[in-house]
N, CA and C atoms as a LAMMPS dump frame, in Angstrom:
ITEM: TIMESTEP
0
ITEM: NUMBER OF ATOMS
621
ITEM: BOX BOUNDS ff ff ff
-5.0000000000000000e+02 5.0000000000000000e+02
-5.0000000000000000e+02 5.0000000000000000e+02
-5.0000000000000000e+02 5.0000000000000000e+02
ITEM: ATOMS id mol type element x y z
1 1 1 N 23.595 183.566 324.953
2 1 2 C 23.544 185.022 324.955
3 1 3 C 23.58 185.592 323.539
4 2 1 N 24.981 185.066 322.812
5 2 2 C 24.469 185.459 321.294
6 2 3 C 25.812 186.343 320.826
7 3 1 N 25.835 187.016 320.057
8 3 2 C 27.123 187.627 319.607
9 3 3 C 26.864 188.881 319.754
10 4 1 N 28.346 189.572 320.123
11 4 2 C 28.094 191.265 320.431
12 4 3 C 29.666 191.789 319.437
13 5 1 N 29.384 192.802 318.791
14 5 2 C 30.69 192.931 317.851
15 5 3 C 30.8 194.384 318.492
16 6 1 N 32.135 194.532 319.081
17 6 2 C 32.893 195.648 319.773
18 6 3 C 33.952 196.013 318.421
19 7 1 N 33.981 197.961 318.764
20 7 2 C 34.623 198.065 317.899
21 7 3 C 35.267 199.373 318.837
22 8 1 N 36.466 199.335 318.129
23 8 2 C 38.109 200.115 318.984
24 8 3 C 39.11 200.963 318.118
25 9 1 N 39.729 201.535 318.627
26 9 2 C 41.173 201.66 317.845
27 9 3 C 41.933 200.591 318.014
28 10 1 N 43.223 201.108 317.3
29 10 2 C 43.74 199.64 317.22
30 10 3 C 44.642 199.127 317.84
31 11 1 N 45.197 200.145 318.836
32 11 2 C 46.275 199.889 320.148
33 11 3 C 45.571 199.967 321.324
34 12 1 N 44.054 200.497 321.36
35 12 2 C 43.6 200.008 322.779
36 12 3 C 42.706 198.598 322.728
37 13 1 N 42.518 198.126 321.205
38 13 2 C 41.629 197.1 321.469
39 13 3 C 42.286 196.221 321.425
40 14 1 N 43.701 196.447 321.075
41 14 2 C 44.59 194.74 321.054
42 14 3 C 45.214 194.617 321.893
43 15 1 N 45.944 195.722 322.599
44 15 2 C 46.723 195.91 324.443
45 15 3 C 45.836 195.902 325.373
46 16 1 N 45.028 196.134 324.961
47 16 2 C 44.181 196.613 326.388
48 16 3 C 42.918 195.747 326.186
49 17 1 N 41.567 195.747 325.612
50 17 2 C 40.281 194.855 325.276
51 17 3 C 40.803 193.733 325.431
52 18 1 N 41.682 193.228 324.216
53 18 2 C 41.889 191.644 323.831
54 18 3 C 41.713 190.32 324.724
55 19 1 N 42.583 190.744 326.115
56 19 2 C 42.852 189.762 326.812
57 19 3 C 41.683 189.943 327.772
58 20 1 N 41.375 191.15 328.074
59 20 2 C 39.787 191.234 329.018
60 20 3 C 38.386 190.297 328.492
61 21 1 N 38.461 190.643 326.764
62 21 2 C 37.123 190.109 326.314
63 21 3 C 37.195 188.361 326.012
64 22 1 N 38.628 188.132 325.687
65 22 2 C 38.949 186.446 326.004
66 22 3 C 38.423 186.177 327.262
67 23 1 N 38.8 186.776 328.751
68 23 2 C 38.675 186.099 329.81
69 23 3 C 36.864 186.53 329.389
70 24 1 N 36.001 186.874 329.308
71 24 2 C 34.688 187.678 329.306
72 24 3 C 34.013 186.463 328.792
73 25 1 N 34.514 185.853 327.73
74 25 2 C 33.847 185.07 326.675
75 25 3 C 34.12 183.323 327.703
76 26 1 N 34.852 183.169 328.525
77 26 2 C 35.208 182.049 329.267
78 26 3 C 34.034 182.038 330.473
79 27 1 N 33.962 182.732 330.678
80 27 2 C 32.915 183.334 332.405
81 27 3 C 31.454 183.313 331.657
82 28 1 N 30.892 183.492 330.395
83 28 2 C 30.453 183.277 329.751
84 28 3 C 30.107 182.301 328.271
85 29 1 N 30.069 181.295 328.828
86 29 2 C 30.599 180.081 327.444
87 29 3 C 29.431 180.946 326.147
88 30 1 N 28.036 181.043 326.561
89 30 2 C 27.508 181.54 325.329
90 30 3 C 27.315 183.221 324.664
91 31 1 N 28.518 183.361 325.294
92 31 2 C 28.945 184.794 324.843
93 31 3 C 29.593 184.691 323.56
94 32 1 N 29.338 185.047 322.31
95 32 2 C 30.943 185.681 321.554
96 32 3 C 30.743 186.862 321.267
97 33 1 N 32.335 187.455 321.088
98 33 2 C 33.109 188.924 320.586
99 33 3 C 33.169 189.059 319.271
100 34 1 N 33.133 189.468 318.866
101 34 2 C 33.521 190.183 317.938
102 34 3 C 34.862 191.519 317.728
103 35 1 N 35.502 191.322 317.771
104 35 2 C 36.513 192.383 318.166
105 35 3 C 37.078 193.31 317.389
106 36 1 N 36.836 194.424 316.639
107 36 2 C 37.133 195.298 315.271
108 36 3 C 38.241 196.119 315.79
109 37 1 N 39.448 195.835 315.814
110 37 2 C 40.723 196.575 315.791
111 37 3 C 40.835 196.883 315.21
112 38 1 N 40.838 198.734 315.041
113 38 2 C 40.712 199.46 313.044
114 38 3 C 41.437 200.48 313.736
115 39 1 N 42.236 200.483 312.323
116 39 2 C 42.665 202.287 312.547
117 39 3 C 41.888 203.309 312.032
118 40 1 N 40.361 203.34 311.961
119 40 2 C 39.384 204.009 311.22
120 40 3 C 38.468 204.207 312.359
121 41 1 N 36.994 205.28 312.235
122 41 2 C 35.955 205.062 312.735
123 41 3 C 35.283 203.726 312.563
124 42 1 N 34.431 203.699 313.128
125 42 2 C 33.147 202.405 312.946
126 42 3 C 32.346 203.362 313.373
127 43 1 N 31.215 203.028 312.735
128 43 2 C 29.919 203.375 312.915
129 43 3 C 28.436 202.557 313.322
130 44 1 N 27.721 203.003 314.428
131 44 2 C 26.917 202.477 314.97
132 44 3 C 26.072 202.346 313.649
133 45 1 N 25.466 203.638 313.145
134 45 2 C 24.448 203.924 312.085
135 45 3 C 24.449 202.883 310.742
136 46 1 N 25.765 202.525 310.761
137 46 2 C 25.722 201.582 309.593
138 46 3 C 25.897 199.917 309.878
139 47 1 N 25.59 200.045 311.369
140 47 2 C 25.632 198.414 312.037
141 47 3 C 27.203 197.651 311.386
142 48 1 N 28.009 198.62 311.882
143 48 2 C 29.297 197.828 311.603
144 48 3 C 30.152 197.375 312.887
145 49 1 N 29.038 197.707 314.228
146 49 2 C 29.742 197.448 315.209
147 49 3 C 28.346 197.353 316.217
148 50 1 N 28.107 196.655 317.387
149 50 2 C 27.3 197.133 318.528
150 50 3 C 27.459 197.948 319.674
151 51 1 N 28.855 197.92 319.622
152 51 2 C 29.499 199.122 320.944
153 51 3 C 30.619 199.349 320.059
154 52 1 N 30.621 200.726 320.21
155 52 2 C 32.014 201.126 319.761
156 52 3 C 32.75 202.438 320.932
157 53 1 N 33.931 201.995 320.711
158 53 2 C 34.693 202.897 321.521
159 53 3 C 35.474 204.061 320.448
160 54 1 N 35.422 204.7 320.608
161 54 2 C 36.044 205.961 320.009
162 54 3 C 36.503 207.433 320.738
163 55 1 N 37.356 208.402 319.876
164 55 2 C 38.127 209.304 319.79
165 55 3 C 36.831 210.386 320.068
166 56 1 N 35.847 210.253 319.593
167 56 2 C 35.108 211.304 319.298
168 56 3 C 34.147 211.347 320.006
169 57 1 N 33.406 211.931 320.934
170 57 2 C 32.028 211.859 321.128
171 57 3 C 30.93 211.707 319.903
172 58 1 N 30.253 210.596 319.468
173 58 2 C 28.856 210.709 319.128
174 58 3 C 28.088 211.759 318.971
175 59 1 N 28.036 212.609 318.398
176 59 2 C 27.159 213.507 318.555
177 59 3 C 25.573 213.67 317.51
178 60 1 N 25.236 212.649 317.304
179 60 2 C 24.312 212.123 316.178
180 60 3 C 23.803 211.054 316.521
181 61 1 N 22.2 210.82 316.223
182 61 2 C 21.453 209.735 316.456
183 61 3 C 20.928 209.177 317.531
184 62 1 N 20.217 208.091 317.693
185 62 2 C 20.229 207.982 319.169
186 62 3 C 20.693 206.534 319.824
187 63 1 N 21.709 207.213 320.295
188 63 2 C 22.572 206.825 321.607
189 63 3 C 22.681 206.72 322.279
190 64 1 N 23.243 205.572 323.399
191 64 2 C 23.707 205.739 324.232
192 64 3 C 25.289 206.249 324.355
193 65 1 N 25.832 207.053 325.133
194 65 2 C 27.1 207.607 324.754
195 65 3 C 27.749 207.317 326.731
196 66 1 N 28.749 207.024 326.57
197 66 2 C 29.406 206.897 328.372
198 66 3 C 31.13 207.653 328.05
199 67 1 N 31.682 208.286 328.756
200 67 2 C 33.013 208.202 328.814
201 67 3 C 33.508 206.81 329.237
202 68 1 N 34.637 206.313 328.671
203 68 2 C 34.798 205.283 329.04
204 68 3 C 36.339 205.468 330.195
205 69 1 N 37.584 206.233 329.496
206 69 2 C 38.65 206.735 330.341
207 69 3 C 39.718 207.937 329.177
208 70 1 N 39.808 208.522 330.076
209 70 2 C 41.054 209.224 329.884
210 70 3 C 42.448 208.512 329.546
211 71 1 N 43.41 208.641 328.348
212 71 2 C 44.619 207.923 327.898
213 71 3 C 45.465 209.425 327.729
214 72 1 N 46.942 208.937 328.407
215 72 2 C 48.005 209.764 327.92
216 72 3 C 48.408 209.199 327.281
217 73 1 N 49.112 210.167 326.494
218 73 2 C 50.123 210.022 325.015
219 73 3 C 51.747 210.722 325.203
220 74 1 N 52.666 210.617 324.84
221 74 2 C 53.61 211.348 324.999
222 74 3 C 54.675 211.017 324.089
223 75 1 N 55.83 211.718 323.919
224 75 2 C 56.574 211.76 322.676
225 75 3 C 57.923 210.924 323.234
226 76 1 N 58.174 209.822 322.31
227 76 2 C 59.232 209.053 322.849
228 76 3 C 60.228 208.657 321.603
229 77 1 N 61.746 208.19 322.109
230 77 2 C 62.953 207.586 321.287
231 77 3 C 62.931 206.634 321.828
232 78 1 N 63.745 206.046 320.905
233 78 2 C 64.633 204.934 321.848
234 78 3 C 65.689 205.099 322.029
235 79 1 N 66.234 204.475 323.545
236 79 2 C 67.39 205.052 324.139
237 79 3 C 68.535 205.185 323.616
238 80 1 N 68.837 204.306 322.583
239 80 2 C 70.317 204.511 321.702
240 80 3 C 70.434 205.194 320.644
241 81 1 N 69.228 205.863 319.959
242 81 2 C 69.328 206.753 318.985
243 81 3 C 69.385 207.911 320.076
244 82 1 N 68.218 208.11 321.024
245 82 2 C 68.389 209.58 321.664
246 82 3 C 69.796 209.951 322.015
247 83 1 N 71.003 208.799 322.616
248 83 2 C 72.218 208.73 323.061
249 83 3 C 73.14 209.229 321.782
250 84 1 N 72.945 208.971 320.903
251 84 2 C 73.689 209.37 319.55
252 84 3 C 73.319 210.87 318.812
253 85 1 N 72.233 211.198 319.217
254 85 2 C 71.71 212.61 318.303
255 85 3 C 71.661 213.385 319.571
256 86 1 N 71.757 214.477 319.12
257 86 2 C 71.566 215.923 319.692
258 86 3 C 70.531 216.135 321.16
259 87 1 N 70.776 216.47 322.127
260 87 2 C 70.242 216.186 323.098
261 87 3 C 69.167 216.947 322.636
262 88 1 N 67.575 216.596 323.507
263 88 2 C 66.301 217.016 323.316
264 88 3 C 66.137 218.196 324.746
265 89 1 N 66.216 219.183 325.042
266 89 2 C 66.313 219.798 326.503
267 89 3 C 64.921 220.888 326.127
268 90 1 N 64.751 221.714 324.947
269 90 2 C 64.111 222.243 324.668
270 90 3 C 62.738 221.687 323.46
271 91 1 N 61.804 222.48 322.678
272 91 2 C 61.028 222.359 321.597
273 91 3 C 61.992 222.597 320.424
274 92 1 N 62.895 223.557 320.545
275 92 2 C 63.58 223.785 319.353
276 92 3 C 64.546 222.821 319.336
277 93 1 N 64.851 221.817 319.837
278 93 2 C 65.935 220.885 319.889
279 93 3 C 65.497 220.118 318.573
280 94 1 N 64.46 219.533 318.911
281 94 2 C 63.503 218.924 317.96
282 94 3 C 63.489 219.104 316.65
283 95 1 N 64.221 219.891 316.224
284 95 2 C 64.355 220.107 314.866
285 95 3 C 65.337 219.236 313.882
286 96 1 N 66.781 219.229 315.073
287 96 2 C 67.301 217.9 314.713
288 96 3 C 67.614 216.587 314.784
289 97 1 N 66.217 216.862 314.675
290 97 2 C 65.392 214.891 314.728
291 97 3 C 64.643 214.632 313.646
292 98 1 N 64.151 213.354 313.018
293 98 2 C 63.273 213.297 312.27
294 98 3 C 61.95 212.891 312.925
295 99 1 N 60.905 211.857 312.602
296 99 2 C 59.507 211.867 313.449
297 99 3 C 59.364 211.167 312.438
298 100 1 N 58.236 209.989 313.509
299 100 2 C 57.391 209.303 312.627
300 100 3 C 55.778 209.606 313.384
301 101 1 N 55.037 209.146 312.23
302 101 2 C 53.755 209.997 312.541
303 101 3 C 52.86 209.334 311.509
304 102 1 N 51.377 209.701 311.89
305 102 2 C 50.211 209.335 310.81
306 102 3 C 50.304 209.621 309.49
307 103 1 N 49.625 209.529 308.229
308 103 2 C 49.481 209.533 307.376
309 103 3 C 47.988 211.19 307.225
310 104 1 N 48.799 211.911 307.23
311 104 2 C 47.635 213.288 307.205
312 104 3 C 46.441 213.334 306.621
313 105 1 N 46.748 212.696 305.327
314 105 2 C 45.448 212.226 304.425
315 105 3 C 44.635 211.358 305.019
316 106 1 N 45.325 210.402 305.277
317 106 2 C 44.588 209.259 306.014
318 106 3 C 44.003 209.049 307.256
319 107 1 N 44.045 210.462 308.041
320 107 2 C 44.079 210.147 309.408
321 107 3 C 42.249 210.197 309.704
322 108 1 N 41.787 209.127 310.745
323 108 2 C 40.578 208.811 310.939
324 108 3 C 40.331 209.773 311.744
325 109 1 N 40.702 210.577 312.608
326 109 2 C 40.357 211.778 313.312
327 109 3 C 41.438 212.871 313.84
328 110 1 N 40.231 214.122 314.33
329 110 2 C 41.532 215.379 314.662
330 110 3 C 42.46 215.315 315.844
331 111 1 N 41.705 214.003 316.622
332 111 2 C 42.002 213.787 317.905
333 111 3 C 43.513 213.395 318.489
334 112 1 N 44.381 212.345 316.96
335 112 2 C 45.444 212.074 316.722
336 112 3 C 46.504 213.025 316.058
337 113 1 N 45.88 214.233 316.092
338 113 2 C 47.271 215.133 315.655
339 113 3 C 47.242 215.865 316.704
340 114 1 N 48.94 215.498 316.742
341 114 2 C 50.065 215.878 317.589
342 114 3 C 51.177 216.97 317.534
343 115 1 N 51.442 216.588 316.384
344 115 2 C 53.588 216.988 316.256
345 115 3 C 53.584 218.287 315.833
346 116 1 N 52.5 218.972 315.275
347 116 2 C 52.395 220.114 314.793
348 116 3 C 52.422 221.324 316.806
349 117 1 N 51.542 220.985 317.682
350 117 2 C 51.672 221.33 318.457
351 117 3 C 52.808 221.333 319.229
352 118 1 N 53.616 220.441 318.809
353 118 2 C 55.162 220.445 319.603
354 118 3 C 56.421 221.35 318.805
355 119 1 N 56.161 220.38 317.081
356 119 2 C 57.057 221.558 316.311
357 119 3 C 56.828 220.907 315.123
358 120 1 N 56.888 222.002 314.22
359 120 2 C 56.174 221.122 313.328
360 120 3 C 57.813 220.902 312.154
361 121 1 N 57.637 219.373 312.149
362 121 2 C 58.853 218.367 311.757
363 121 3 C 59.422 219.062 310.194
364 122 1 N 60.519 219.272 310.115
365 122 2 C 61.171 219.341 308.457
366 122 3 C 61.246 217.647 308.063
367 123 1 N 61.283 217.263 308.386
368 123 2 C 60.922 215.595 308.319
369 123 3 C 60.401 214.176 308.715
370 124 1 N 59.536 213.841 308.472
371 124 2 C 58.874 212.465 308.6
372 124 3 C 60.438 210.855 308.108
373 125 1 N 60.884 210.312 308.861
374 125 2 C 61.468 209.194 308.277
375 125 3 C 59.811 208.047 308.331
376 126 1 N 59.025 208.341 308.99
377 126 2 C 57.879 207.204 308.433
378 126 3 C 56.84 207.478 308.674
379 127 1 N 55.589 207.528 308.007
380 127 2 C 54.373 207.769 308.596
381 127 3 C 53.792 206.32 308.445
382 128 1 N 52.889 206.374 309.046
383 128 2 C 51.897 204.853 308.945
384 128 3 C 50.317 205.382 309.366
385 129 1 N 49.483 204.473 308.576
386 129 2 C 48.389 204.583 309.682
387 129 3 C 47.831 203.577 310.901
388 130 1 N 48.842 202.737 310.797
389 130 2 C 49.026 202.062 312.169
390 130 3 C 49.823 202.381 313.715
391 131 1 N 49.308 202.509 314.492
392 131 2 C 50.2 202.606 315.159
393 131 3 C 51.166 201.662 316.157
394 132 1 N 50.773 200.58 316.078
395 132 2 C 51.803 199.203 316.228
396 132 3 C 53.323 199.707 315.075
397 133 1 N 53.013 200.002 313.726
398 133 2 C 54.314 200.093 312.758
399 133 3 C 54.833 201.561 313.633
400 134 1 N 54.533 202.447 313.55
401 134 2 C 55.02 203.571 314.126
402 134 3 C 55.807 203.312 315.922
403 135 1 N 54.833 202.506 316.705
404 135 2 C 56.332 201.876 317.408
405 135 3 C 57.307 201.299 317.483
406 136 1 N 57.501 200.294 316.42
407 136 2 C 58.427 199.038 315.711
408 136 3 C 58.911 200.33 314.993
409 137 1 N 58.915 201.824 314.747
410 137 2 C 59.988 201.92 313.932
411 137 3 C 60.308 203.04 314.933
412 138 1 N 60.022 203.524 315.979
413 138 2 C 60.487 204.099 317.133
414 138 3 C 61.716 202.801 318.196
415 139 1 N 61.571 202.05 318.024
416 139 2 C 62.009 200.922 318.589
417 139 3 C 62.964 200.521 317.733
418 140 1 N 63.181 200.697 316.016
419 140 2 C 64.305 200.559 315.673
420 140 3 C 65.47 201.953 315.242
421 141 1 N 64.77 202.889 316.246
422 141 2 C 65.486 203.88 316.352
423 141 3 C 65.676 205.1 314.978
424 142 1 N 64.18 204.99 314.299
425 142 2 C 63.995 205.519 313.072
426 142 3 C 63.582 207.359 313.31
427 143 1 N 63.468 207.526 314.515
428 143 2 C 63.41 208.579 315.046
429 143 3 C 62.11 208.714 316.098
430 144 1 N 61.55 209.483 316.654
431 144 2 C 60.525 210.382 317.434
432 144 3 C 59.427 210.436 317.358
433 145 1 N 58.427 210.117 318.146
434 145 2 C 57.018 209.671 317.567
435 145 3 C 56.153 209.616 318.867
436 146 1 N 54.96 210.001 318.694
437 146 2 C 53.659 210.196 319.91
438 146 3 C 52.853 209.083 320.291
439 147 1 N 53.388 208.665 321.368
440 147 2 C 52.508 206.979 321.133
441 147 3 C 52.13 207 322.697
442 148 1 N 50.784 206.12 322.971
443 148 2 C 50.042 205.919 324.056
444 148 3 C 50.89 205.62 324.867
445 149 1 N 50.755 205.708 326.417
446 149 2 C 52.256 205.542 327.231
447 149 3 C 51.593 204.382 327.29
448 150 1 N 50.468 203.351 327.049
449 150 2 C 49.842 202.256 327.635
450 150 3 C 51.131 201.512 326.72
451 151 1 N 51.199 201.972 325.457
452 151 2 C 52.275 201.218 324.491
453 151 3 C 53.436 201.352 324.614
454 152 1 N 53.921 202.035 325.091
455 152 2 C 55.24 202.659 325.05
456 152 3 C 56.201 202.824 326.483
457 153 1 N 55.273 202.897 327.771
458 153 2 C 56.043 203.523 328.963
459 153 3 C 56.425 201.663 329.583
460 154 1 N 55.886 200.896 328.895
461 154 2 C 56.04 199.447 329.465
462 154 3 C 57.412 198.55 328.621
463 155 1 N 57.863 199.575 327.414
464 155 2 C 59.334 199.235 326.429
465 155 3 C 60.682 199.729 327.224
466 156 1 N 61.152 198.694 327.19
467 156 2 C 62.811 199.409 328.088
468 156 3 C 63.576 200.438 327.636
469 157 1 N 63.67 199.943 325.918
470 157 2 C 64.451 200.778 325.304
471 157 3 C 63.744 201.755 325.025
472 158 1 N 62.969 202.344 325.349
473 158 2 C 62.203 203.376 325.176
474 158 3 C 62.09 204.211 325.914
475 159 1 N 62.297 205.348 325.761
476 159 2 C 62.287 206.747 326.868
477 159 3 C 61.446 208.011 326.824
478 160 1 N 60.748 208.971 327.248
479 160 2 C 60.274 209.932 326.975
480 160 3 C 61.122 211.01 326.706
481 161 1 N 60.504 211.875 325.951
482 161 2 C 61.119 212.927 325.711
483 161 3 C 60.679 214.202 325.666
484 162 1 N 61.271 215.321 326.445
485 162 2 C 60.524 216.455 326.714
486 162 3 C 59.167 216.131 327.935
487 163 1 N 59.42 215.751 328.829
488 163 2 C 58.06 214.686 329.52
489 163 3 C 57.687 215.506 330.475
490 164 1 N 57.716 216.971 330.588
491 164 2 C 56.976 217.846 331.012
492 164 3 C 56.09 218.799 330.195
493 165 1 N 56.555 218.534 328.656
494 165 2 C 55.322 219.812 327.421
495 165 3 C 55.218 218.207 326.5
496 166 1 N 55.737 217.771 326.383
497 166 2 C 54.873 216.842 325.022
498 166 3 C 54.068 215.598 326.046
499 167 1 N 53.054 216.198 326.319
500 167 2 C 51.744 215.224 327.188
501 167 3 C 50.573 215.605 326.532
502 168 1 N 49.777 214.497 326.12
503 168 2 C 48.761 214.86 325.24
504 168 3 C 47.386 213.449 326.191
505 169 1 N 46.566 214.477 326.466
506 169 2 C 45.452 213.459 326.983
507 169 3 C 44.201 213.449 326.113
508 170 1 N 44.016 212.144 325.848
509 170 2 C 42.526 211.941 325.032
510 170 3 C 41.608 211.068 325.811
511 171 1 N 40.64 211.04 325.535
512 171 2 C 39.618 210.499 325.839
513 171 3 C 38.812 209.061 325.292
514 172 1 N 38.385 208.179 325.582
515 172 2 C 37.796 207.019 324.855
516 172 3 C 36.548 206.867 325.458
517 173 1 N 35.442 207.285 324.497
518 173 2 C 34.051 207.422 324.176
519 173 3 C 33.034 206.185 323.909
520 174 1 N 32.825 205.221 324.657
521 174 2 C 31.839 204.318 324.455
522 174 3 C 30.698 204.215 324.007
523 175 1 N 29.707 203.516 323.028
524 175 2 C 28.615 203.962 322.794
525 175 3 C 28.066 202.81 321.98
526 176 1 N 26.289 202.741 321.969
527 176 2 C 25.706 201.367 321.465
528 176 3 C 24.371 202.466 321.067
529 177 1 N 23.478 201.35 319.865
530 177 2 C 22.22 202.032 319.949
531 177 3 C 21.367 202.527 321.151
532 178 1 N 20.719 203.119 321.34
533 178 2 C 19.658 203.096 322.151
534 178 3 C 18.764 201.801 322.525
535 179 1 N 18.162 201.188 321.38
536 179 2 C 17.202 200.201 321.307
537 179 3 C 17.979 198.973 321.537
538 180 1 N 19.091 198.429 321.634
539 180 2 C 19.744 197.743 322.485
540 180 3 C 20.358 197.421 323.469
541 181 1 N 20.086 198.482 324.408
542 181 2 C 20.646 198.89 325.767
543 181 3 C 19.579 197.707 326.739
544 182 1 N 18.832 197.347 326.245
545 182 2 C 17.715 196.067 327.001
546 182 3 C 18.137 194.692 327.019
547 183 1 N 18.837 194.584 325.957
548 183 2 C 19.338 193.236 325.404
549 183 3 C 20.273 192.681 326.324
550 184 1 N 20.386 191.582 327.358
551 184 2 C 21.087 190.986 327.58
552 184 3 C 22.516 190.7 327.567
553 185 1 N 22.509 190.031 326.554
554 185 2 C 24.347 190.476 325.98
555 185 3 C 24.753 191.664 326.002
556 186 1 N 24.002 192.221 325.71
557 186 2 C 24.722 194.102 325.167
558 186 3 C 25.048 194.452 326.718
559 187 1 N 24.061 194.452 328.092
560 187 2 C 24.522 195.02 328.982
561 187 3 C 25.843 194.636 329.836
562 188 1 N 25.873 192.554 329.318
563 188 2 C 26.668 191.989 329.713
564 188 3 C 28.007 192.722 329.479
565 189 1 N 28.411 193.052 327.972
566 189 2 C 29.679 193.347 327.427
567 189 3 C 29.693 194.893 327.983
568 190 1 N 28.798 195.492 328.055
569 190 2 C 28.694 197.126 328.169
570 190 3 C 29.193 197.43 329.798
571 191 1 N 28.772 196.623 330.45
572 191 2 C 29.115 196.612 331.964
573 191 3 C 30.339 196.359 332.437
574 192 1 N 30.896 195.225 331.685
575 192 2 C 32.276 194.749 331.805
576 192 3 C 33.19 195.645 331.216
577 193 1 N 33.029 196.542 329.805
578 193 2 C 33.638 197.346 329.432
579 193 3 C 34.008 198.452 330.376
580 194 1 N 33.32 199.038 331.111
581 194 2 C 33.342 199.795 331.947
582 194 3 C 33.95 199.587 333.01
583 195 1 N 33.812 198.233 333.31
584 195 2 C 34.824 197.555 334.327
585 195 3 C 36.426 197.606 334.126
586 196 1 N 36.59 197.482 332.813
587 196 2 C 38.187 197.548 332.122
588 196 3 C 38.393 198.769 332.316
589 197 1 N 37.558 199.623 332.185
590 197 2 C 38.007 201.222 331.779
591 197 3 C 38.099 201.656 333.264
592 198 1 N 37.756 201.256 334.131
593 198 2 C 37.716 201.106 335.756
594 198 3 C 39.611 200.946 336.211
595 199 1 N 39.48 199.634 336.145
596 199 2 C 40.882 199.025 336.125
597 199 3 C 42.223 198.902 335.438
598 200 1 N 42.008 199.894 334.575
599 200 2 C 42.948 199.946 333.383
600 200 3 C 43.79 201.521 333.716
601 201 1 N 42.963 202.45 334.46
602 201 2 C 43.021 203.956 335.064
603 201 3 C 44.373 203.919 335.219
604 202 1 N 45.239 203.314 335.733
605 202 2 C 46.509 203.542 336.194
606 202 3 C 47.22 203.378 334.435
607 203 1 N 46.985 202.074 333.804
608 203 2 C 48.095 202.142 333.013
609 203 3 C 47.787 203.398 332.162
610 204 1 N 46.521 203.257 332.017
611 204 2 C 45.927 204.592 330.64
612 204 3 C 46.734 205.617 330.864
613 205 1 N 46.719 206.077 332.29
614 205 2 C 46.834 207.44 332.962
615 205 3 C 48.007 207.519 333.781
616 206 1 N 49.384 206.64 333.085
617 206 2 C 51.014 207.087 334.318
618 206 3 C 50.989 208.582 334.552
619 207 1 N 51.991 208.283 335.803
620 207 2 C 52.482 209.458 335.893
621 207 3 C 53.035 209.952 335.123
């Protein structure tokens, strides 16, 4: 079949893709992945990827473009710092907390800002532009932070907070050239993708 290079963010392509496109590449011996876990865009136009999933709709060139699924996000502690600081009941509670969060400069799209809509923080204890580090430091109780519930609602020590106003739903945007939508491989991986984004509906999307 030949090689197909998929490209993601970087908490849905390593929680969620990773273990789908391993089993994909087995059911298929002459399949390989390529797998681009970035905390950045990829771009079709500059052949740095053959399917890419993204934040953004495509709106340039020609494309094929699919929704792939809907992801909640929501604002979480961990349970023994929330137990020690100031209860969270309101937005203005939130003030005496700190937050960890993206890197503003750095951030690959508008799609990932959050905290300003909830309240906007007198302090950051960490920004990253990863968001694997931003749960490892929600998890060591470094304060408050907006993370996919796919990442977060499956941690023990981890709790929501405010879990009726800090809900944030985004979208993940699939898309390949046009002129490879014929190709074999491409429909192989493109079909199955869709299949994940099928079966994945519940975790993307908790209650």
């Amino acid at each position: 079949m030949g090689l197909v290079r998929v490209g993601a963010t970087a908490g849905f392509g390593t929680l969620i893709l990773a273990p789908y496109l391993a089993r994909l590449t087995q059911k298929h011996p002459h399949l390989s992945i390529d797998l681009l876990a970035l905390p950045r865009m990829l771009h079709l136009s500059r052949r740095e990827a053959d399917i890419v999933i993204s934040l953004e709709r495509p709106k340039r060139g020609s494309v094929i473009v699919t929704k792939l699924a809907d992801y909640t996000l929501r604002l979480y502690g961990q349970r023994e710092y929330l137990a020690r600081r100031p209860l969270v009941a309101t937005r203005e509670d939130l003030r005496h907390h700190a937050f960890i969060s993206y890197v503003d400069d750095l951030l690959f799209t508008k799609e990932l800002q959050f905290i300003d809509q909830l309240y906007p923080p007198e302090r950051f204890a960490l920004r990253s532009t990863s968001v694997s580090a931003q749960y490892e430091a929600v998890r060591a109780g470094a304060g408050l932070a907006v993370l996919p519930a796919f990442l977060a609602d499956r941690d023990p020590i981890l709790a929501r907070v405010l879990p009726q106003e800090a809900r944030f739903t985004r979208t993940f945007w699939m898309s390949m050239p046009g002129e490879a939508k014929h190709l074999a491989r491409m429909q192989a991986v493109w079909g199955f993708l869709k299949e994940v984004g099928q079966q994945e509906a519940g975790r993307l999307m908790p209650g």
